[in-house]
PQR file of N, CA, C, O and H, with PARSE charges and radii, in Angstrom:
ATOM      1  N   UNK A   1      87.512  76.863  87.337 -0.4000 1.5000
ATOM      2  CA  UNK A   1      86.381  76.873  86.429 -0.0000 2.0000
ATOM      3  C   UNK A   1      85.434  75.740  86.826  0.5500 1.7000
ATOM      4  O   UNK A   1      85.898  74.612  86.988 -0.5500 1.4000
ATOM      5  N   UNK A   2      84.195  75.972  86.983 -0.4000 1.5000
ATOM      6  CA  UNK A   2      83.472  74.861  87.191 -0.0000 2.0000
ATOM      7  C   UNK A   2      82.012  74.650  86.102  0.5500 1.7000
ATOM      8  O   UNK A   2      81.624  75.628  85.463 -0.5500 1.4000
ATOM      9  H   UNK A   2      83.818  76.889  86.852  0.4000 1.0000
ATOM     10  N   UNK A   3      81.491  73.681  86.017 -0.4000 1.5000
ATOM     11  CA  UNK A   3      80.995  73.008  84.399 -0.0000 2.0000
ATOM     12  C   UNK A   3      80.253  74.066  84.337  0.5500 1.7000
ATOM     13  O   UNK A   3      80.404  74.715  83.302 -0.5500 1.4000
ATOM     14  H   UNK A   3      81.806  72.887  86.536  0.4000 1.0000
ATOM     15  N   UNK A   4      79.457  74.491  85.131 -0.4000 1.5000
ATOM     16  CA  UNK A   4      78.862  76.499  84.659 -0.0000 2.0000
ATOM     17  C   UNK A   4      79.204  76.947  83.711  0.5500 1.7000
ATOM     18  O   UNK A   4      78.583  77.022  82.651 -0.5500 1.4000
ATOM     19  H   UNK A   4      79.334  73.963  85.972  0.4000 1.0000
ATOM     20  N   UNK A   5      80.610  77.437  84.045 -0.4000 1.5000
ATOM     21  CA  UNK A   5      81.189  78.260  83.492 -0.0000 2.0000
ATOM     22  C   UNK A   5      82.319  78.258  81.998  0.5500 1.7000
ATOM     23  O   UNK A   5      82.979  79.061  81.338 -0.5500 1.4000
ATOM     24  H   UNK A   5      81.114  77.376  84.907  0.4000 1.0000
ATOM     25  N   UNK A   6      81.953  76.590  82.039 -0.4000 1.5000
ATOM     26  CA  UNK A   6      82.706  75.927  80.601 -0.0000 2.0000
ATOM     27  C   UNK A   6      82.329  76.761  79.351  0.5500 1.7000
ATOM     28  O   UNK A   6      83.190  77.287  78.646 -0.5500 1.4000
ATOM     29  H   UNK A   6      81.417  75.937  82.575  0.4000 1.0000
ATOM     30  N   UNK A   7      80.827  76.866  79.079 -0.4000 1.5000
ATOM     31  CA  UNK A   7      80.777  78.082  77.672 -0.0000 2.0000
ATOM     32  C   UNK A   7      81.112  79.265  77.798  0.5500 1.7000
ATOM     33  O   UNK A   7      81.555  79.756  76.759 -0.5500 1.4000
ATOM     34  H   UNK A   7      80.128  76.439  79.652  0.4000 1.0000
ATOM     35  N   UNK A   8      81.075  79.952  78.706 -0.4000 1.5000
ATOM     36  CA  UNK A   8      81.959  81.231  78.741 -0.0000 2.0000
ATOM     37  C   UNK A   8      83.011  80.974  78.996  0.5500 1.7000
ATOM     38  O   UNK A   8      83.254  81.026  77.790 -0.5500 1.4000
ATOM     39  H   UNK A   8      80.715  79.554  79.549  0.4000 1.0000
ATOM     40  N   UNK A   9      84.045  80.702  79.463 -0.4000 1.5000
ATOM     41  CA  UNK A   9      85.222  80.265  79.005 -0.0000 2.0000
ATOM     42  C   UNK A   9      85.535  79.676  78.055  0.5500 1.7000
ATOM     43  O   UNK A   9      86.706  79.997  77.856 -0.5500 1.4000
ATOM     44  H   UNK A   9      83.848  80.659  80.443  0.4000 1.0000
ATOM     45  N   UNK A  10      85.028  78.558  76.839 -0.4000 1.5000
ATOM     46  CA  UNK A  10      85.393  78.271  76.136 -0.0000 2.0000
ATOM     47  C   UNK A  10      85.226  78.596  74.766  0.5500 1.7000
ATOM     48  O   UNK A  10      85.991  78.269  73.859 -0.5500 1.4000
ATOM     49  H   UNK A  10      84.076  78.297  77.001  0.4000 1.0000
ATOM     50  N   UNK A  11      83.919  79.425  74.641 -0.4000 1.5000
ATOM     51  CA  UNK A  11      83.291  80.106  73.498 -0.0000 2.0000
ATOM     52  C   UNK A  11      82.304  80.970  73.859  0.5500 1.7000
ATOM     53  O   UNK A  11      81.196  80.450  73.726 -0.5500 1.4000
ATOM     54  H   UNK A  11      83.297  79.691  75.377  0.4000 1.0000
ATOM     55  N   UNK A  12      82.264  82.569  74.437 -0.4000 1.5000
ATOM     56  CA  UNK A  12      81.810  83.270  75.020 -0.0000 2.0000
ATOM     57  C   UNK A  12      80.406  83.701  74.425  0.5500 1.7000
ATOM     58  O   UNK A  12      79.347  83.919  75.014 -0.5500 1.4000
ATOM     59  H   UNK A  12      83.164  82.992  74.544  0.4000 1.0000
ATOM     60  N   UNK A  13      80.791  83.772  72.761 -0.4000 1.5000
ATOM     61  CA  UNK A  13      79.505  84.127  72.271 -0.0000 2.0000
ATOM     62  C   UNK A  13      78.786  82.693  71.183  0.5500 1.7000
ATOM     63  O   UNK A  13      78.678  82.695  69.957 -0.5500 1.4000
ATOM     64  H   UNK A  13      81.651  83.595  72.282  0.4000 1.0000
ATOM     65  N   UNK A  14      78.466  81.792  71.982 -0.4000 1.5000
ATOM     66  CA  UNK A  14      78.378  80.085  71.419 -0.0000 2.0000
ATOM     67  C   UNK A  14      76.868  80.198  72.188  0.5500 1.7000
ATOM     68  O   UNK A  14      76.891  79.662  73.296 -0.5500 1.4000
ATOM     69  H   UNK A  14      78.554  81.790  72.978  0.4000 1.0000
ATOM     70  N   UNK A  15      75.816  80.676  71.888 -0.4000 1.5000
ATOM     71  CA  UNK A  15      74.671  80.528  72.646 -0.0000 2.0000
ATOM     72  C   UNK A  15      74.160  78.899  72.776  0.5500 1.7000
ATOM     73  O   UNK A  15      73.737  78.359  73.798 -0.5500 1.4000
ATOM     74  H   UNK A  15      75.797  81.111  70.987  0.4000 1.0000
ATOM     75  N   UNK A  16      74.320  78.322  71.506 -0.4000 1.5000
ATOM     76  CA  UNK A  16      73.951  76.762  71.402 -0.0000 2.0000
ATOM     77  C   UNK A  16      74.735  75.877  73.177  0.5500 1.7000
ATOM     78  O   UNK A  16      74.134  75.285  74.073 -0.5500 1.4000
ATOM     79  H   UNK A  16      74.664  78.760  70.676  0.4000 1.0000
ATOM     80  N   UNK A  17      76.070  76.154  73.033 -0.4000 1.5000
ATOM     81  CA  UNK A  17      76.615  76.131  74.752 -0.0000 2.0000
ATOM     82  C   UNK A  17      76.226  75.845  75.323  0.5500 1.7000
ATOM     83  O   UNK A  17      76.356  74.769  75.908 -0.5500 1.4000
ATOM     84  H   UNK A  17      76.559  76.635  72.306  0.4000 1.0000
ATOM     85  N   UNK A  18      75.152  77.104  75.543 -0.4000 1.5000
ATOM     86  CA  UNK A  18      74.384  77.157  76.853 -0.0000 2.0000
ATOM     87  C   UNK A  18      72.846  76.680  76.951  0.5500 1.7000
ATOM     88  O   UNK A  18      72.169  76.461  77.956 -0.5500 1.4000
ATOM     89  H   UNK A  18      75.046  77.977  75.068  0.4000 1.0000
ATOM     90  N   UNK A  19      72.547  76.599  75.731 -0.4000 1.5000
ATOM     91  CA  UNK A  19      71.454  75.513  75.695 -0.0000 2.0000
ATOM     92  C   UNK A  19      71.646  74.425  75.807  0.5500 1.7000
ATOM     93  O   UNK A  19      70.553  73.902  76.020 -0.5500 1.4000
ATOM     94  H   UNK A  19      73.097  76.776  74.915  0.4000 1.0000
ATOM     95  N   UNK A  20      72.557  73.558  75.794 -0.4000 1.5000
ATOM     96  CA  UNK A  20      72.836  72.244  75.436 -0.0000 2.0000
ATOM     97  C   UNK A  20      73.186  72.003  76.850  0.5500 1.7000
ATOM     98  O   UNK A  20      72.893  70.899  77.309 -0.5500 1.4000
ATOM     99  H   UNK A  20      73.446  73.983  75.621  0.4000 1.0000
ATOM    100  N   UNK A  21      73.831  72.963  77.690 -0.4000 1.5000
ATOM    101  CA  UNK A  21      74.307  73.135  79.169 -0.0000 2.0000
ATOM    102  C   UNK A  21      73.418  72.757  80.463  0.5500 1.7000
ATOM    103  O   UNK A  21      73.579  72.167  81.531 -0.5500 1.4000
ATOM    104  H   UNK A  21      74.069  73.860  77.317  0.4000 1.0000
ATOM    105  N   UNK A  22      72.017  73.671  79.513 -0.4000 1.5000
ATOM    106  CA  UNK A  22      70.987  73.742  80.274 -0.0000 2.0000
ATOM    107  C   UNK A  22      70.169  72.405  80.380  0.5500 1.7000
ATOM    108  O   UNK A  22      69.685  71.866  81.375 -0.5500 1.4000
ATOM    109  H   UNK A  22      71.886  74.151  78.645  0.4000 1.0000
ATOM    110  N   UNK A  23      70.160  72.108  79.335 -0.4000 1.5000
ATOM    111  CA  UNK A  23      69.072  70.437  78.631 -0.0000 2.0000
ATOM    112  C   UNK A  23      70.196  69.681  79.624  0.5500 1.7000
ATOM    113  O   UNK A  23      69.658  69.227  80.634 -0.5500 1.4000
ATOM    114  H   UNK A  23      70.553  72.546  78.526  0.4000 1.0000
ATOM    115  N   UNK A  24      71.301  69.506  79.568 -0.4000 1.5000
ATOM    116  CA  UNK A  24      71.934  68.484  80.682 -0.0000 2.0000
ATOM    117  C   UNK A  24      71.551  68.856  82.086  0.5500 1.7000
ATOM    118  O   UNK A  24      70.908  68.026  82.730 -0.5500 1.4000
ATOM    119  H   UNK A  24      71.738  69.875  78.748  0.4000 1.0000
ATOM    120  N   UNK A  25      71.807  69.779  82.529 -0.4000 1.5000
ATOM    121  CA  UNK A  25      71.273  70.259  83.741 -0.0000 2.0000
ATOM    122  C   UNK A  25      69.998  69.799  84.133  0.5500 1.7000
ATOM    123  O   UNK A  25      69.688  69.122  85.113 -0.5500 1.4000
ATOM    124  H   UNK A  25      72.329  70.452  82.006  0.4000 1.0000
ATOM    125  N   UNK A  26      69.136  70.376  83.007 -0.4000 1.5000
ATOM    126  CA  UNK A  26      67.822  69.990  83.528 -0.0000 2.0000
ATOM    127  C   UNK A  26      67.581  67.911  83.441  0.5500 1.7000
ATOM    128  O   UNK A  26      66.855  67.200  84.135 -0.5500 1.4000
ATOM    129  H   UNK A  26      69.387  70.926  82.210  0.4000 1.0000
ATOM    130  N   UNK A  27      68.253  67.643  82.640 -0.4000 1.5000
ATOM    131  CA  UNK A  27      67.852  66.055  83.005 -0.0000 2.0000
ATOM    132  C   UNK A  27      68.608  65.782  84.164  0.5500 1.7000
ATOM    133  O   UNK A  27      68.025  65.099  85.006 -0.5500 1.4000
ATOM    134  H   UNK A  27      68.843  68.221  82.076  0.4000 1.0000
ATOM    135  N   UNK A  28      69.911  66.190  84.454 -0.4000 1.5000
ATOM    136  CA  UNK A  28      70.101  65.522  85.541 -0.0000 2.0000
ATOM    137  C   UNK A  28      69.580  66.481  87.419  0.5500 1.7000
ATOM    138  O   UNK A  28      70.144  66.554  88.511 -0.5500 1.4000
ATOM    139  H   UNK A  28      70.384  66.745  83.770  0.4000 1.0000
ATOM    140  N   UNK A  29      68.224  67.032  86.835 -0.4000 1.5000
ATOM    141  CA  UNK A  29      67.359  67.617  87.816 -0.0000 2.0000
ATOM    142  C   UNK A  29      67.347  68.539  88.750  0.5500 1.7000
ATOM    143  O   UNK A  29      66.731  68.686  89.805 -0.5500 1.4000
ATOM    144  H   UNK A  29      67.766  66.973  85.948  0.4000 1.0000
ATOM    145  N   UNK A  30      68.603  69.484  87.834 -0.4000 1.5000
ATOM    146  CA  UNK A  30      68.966  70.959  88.148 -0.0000 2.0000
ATOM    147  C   UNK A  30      68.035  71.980  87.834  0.5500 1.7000
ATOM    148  O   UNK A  30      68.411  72.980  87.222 -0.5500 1.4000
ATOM    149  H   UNK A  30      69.104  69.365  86.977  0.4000 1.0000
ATOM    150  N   UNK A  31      66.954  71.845  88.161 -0.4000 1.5000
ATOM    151  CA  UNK A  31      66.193  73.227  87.432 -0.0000 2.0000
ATOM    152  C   UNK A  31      66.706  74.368  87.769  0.5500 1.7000
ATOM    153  O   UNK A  31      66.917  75.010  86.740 -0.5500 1.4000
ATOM    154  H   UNK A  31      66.647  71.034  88.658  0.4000 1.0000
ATOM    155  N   UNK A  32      67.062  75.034  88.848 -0.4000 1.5000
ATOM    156  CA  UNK A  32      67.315  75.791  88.717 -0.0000 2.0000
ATOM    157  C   UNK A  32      68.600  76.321  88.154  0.5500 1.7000
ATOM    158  O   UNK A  32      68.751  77.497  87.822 -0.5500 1.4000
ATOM    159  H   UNK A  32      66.890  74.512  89.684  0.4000 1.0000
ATOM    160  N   UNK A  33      69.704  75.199  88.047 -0.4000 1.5000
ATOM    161  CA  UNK A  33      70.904  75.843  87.040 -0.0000 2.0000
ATOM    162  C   UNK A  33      70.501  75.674  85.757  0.5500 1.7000
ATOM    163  O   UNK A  33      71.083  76.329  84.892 -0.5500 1.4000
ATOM    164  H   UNK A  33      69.581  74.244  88.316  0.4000 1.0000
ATOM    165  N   UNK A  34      69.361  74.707  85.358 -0.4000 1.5000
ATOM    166  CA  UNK A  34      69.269  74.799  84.138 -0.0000 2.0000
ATOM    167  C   UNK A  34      68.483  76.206  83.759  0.5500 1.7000
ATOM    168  O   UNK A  34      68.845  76.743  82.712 -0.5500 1.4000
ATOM    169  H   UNK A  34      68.889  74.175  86.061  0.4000 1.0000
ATOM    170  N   UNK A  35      67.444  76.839  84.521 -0.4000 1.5000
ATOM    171  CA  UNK A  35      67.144  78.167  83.920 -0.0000 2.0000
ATOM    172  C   UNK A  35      68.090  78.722  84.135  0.5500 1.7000
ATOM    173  O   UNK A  35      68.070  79.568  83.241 -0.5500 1.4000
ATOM    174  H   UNK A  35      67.150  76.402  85.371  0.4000 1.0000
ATOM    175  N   UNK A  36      69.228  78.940  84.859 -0.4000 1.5000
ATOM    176  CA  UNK A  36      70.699  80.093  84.933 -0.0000 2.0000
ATOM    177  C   UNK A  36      71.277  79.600  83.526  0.5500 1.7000
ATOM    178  O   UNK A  36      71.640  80.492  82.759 -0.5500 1.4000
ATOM    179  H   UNK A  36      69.244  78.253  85.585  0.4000 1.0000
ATOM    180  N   UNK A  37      71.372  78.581  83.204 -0.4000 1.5000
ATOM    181  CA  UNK A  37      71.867  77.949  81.669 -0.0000 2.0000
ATOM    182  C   UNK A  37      71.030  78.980  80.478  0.5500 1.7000
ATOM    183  O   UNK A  37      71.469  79.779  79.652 -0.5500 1.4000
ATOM    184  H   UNK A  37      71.077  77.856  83.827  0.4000 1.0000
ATOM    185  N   UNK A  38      69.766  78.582  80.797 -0.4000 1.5000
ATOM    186  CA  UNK A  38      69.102  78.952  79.423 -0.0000 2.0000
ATOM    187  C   UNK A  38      68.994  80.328  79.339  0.5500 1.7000
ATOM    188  O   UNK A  38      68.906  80.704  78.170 -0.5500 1.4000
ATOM    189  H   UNK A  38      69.409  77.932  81.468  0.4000 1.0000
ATOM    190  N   UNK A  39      68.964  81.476  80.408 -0.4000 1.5000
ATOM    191  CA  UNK A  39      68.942  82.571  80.744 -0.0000 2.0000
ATOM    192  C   UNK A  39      70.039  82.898  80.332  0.5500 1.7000
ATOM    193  O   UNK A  39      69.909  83.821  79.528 -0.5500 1.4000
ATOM    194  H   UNK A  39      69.036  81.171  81.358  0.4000 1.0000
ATOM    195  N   UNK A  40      71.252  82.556  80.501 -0.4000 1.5000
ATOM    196  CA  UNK A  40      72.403  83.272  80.443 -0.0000 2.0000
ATOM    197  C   UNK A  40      72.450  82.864  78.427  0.5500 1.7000
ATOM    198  O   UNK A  40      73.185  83.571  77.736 -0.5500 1.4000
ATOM    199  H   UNK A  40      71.357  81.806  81.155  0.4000 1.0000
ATOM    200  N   UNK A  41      71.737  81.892  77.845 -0.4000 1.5000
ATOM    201  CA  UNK A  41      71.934  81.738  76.601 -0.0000 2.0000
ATOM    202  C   UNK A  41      71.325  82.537  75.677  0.5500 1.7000
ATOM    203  O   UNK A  41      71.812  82.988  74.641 -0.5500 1.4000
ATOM    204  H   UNK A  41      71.140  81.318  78.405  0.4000 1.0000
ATOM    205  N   UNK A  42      69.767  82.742  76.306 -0.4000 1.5000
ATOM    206  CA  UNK A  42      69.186  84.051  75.929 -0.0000 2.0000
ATOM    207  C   UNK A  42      70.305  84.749  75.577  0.5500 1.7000
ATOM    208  O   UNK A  42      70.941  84.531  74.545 -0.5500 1.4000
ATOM    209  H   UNK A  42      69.371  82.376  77.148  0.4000 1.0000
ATOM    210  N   UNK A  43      70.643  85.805  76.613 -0.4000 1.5000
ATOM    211  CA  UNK A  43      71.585  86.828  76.896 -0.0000 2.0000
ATOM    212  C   UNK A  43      72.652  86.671  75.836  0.5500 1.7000
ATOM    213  O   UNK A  43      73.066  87.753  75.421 -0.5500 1.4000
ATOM    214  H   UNK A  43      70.127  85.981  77.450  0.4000 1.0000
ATOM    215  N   UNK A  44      72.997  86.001  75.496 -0.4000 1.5000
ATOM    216  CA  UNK A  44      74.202  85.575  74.348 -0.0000 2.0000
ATOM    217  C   UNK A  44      73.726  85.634  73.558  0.5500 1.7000
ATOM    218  O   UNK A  44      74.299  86.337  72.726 -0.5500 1.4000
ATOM    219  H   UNK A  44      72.661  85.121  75.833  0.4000 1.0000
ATOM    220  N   UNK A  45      72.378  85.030  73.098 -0.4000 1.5000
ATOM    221  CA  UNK A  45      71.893  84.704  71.998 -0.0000 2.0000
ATOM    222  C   UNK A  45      71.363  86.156  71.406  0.5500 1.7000
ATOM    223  O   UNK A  45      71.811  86.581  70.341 -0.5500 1.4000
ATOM    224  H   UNK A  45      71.912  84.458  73.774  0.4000 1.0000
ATOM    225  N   UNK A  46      70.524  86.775  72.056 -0.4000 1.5000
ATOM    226  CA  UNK A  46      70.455  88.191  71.992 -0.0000 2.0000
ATOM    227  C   UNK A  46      71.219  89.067  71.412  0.5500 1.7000
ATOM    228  O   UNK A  46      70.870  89.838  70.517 -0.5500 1.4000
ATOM    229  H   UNK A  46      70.159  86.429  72.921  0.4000 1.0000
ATOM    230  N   UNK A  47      72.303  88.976  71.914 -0.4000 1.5000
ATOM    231  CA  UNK A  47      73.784  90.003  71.571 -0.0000 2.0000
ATOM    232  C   UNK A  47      74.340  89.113  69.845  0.5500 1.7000
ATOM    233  O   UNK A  47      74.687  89.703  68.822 -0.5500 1.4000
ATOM    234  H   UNK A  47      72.586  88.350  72.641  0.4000 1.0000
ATOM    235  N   UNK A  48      74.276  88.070  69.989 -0.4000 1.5000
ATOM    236  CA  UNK A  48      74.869  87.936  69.043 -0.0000 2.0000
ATOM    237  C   UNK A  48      73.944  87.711  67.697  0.5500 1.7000
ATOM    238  O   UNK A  48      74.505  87.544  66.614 -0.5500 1.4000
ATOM    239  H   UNK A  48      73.994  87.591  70.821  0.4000 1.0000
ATOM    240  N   UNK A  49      72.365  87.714  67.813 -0.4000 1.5000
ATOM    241  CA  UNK A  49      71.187  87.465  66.883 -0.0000 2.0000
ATOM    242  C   UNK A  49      70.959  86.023  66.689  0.5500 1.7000
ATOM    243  O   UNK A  49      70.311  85.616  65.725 -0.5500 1.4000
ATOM    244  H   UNK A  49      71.909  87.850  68.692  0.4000 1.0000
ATOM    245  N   UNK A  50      71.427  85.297  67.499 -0.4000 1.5000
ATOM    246  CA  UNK A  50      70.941  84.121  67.362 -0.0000 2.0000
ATOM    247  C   UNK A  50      69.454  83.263  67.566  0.5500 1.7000
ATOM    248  O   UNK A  50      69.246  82.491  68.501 -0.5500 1.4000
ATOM    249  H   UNK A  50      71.954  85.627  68.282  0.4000 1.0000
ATOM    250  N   UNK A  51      68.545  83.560  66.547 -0.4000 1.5000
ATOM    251  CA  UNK A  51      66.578  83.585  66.506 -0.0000 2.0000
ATOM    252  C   UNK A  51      66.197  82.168  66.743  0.5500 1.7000
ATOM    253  O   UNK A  51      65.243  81.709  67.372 -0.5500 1.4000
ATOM    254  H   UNK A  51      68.714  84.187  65.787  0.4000 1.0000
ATOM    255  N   UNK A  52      67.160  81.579  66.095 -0.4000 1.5000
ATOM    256  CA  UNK A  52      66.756  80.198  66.123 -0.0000 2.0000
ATOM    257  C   UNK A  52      66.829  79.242  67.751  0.5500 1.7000
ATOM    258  O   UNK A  52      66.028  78.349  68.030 -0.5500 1.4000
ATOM    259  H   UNK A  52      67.934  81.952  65.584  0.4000 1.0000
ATOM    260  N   UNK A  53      68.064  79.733  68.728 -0.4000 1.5000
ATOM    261  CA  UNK A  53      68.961  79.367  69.999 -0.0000 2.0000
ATOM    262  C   UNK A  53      67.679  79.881  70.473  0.5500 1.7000
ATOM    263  O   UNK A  53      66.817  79.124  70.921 -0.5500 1.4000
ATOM    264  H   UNK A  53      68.714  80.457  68.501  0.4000 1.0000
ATOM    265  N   UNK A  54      67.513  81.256  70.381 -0.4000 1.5000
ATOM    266  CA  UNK A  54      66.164  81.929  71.358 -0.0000 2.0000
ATOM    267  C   UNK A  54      65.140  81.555  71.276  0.5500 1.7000
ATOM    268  O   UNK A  54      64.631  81.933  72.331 -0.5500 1.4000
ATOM    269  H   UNK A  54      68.213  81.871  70.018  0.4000 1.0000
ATOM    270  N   UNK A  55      64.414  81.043  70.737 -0.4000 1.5000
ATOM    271  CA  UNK A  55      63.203  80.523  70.152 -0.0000 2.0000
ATOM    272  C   UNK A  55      63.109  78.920  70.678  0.5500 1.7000
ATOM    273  O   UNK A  55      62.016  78.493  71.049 -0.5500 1.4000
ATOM    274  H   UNK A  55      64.827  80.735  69.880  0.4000 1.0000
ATOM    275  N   UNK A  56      64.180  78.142  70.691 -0.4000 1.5000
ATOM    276  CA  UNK A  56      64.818  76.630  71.473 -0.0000 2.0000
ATOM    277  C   UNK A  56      64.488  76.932  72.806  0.5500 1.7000
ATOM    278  O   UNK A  56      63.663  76.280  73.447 -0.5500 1.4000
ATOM    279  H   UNK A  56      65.068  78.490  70.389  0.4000 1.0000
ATOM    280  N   UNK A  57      65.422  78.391  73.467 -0.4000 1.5000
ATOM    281  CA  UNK A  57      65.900  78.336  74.399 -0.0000 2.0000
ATOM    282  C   UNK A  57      64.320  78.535  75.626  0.5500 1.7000
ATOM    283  O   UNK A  57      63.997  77.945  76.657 -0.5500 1.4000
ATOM    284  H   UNK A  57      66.092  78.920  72.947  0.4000 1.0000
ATOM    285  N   UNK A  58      63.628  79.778  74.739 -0.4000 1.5000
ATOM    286  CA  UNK A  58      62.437  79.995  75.497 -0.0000 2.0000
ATOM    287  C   UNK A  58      61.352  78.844  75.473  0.5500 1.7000
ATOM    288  O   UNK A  58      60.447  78.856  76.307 -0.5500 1.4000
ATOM    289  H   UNK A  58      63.890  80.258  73.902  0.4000 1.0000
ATOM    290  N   UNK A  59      61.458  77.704  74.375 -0.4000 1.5000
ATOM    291  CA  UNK A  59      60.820  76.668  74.719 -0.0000 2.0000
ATOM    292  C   UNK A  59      61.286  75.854  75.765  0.5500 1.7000
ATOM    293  O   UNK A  59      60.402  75.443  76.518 -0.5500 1.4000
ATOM    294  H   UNK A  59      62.194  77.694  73.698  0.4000 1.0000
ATOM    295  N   UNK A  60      62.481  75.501  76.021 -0.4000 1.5000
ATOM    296  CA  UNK A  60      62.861  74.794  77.048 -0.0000 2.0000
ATOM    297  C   UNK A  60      62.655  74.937  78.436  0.5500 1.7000
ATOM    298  O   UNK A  60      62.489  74.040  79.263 -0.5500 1.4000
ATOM    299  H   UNK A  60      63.198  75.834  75.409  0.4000 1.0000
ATOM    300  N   UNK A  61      62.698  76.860  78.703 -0.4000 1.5000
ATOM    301  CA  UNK A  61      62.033  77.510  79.440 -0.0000 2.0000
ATOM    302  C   UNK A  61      60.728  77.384  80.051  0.5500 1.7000
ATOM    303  O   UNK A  61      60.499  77.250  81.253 -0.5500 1.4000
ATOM    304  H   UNK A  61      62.833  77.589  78.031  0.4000 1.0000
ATOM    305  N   UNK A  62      59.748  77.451  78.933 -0.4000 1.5000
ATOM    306  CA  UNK A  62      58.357  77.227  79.171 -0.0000 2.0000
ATOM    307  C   UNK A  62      58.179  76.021  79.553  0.5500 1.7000
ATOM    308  O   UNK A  62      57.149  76.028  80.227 -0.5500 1.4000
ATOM    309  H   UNK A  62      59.933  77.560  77.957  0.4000 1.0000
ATOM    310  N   UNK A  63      58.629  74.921  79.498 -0.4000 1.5000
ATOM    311  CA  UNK A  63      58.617  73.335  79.687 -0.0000 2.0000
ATOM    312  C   UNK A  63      58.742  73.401  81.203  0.5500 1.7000
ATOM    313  O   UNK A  63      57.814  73.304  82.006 -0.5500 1.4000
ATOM    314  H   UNK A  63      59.466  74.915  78.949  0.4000 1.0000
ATOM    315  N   UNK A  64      59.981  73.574  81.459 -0.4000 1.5000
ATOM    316  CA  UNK A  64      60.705  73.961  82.718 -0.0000 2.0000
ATOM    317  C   UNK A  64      59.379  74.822  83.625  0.5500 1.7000
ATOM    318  O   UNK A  64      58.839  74.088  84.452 -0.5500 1.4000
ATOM    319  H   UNK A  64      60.735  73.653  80.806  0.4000 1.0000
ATOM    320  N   UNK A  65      59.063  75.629  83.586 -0.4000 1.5000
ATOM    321  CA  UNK A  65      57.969  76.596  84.142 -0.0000 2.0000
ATOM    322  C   UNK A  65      56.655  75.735  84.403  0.5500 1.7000
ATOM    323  O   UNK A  65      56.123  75.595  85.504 -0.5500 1.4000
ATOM    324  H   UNK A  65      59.502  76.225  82.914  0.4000 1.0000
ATOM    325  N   UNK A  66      56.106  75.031  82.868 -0.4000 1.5000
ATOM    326  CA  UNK A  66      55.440  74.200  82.898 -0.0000 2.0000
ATOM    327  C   UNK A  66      55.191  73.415  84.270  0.5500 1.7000
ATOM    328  O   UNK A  66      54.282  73.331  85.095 -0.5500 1.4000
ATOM    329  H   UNK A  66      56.539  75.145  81.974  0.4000 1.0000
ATOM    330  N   UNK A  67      56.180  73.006  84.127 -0.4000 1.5000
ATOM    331  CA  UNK A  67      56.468  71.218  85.027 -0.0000 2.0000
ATOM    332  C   UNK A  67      56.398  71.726  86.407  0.5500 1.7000
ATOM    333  O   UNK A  67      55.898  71.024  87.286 -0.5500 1.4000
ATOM    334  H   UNK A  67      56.919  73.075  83.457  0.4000 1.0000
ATOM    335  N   UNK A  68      56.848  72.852  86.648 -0.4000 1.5000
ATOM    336  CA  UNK A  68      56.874  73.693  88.360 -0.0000 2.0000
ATOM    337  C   UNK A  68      58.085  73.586  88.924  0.5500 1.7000
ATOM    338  O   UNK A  68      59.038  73.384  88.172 -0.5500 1.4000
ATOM    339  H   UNK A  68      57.255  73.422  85.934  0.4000 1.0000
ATOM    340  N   UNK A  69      58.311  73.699  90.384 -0.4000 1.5000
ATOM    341  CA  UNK A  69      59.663  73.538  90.918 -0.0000 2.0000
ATOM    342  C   UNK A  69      60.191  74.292  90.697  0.5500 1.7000
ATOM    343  O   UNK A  69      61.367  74.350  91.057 -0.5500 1.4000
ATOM    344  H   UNK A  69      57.537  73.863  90.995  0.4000 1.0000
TER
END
């Protein structure tokens, strides 16, 4: 298992997870795992109705997009 893959393994439908996954990622200057983070939280968040995670998640997104890279 590698730190990726810690919220799906540890709480599959935990969209918060993978936002929180992603915000580390992206500070320590992963953009691109941090959009595989926030993307894959979407995707969770989606399935499970989580409005509030999605609404976080696509801001963090747009930031990310924002900034370039």
């Amino acid at each position: 298992m590698t730190r990726a893959d810690v919220p799906e393994e540890l709480k599959p439908d935990y969209s918060a997870a993978h936002r929180g996954l992603g915000r580390v990622l992206e500070r320590a200057g992963r953009r691109d795992d941090a959009r595989a983070a926030y993307r894959k939280g979407l995707e969770v968040a989606a399935r499970t109705g989580d409005l509030q995670t999605t609404k976080e998640i696509e801001v963090y997104l747009h930031r990310l997009d924002a900034a370039g890279s």
